[in-house]
N, C-alpha and C positions, 0 to 999 in steps of 0.2 A: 655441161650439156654434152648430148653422146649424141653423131651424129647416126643418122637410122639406114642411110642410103638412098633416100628416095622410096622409103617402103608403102605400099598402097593396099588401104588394108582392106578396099572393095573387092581385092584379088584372092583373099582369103578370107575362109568360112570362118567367124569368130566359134571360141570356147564357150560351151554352155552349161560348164560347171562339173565336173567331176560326181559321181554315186560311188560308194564303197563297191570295191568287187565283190561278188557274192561269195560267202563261206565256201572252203574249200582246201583242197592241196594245193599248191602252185609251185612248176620249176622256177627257181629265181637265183640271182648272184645278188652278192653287197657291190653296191656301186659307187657309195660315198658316206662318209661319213664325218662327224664333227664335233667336237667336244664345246656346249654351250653352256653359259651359267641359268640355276633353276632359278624358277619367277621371286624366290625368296631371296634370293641371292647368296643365300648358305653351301653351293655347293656347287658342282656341276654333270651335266649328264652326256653321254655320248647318245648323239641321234644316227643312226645306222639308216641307209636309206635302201630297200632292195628292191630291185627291177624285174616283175615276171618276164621271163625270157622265154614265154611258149604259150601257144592257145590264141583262143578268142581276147585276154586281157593283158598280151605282150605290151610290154612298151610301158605298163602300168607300175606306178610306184607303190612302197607298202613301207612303212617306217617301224622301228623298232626304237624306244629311248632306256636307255640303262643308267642307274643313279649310282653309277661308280665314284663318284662323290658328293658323300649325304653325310649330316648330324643320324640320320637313322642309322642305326648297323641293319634292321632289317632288309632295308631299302638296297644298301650297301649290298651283301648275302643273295640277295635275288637277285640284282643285276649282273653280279658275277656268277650263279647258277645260269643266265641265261647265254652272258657270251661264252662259259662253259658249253653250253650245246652246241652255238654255234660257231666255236670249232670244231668240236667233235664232229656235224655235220659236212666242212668243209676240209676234213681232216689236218686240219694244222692246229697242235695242241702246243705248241711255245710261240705263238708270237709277238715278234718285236716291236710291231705297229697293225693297226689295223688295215693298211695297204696288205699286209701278209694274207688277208683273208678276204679280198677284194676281186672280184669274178672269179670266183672260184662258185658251180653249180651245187644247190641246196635245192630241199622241196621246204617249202614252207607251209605252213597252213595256216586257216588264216577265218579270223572269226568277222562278224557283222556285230556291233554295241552301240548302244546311244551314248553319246558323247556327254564328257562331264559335267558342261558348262552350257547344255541344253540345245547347241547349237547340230542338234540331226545325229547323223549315225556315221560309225567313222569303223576304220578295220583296226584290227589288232591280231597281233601275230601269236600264237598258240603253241605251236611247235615247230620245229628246227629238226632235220632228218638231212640223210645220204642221200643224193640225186640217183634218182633210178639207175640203177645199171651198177653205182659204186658198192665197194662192199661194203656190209655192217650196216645195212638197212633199217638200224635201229630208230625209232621215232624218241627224238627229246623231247619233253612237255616246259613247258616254261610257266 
C-alpha cells in the first residue's frame, strides 16, 4: 500500500481523457524512454516518449515505438531508419544510450490515424527534423 498524504480529490478537477493533438509540427525533446518485450514475445521494442515543449499542446505526450528487436529484418531496417533521423534531428550521431538524446530540442510532426485495434484515433510521429533556429533544417520522413 502507498500512502497518498491525505489527498482530496474534490480539490481537483478530475482527467476527462486525452484526444490526439491535431496534425501538425510540434517543438518537442525525448523525455524518456524504455525497452519493452513485443505482444508476441519474439522480441523487443524501445518506446521513445517525447514532450511538446511549446504552444497550445505543451506538456502533451507523443510516443514513438522502434522494433530494434524483431524476427522481421524489415521491421528491424525501419526502426533503425528512424532512430537514424532522430539523431540526426537532435544532432548526436554515435550514441551510447539513449539518455544521449534526451532533452535535446527536435520539431516533430505528427499525424492523426485510427487506431489498430479500433479503439479511436491515436497520433503518430511522421517526421524527425532540427529545432528551429539549429542548423540543417533538413525534415526526416520516417
Amino acid at each position: 500500500m502507498n500512502d497518498l498524504n491525505g489527498f482530496d480529490a474534490s480539490m481537483h478537477e478530475p482527467i476527462v481523457g486525452f484526444q490526439p493533438v491535431p496534425a501538425g509540427r510540434y517543438a518537442a525533446q525525448l523525455v524518456r524512454s524504455e525497452f519493452k518485450p513485443t505482444k508476441v514475445g519474439t522480441g523487443k521494442y524501445l518506446e521513445l516518449e517525447f514532450e511538446i515543449s511549446s504552444g497550445e499542446y505543451r506538456g502533451r505526450l507523443v510516443w514513438a515505438r522502434l522494433n530494434l528487436d524483431n524476427p522481421s529484418p524489415t521491421a528491424v531496417k525501419m526502426a533503425q531508419q528512424e532512430l537514424s533521423a532522430i539523431c540526426r534531428a537532435v544532432g548526436v550521431l554515435r550514441p551510447q544510450s539513449t539518455s544521449d538524446l534526451e532533452h535535446r530540442p527536435l520539431t516533430i510532426t505528427v499525424v492523426v490515424k485510427s487506431r489498430s485495434d479500433g479503439g479511436g484515433l491515436t497520433n503518430e510521429i511522421r517526421a524527425y527534423e532540427r529545432a528551429s533556429g539549429a542548423t540543417d533544417g533538413e525534415v526526416i520522413p520516417v
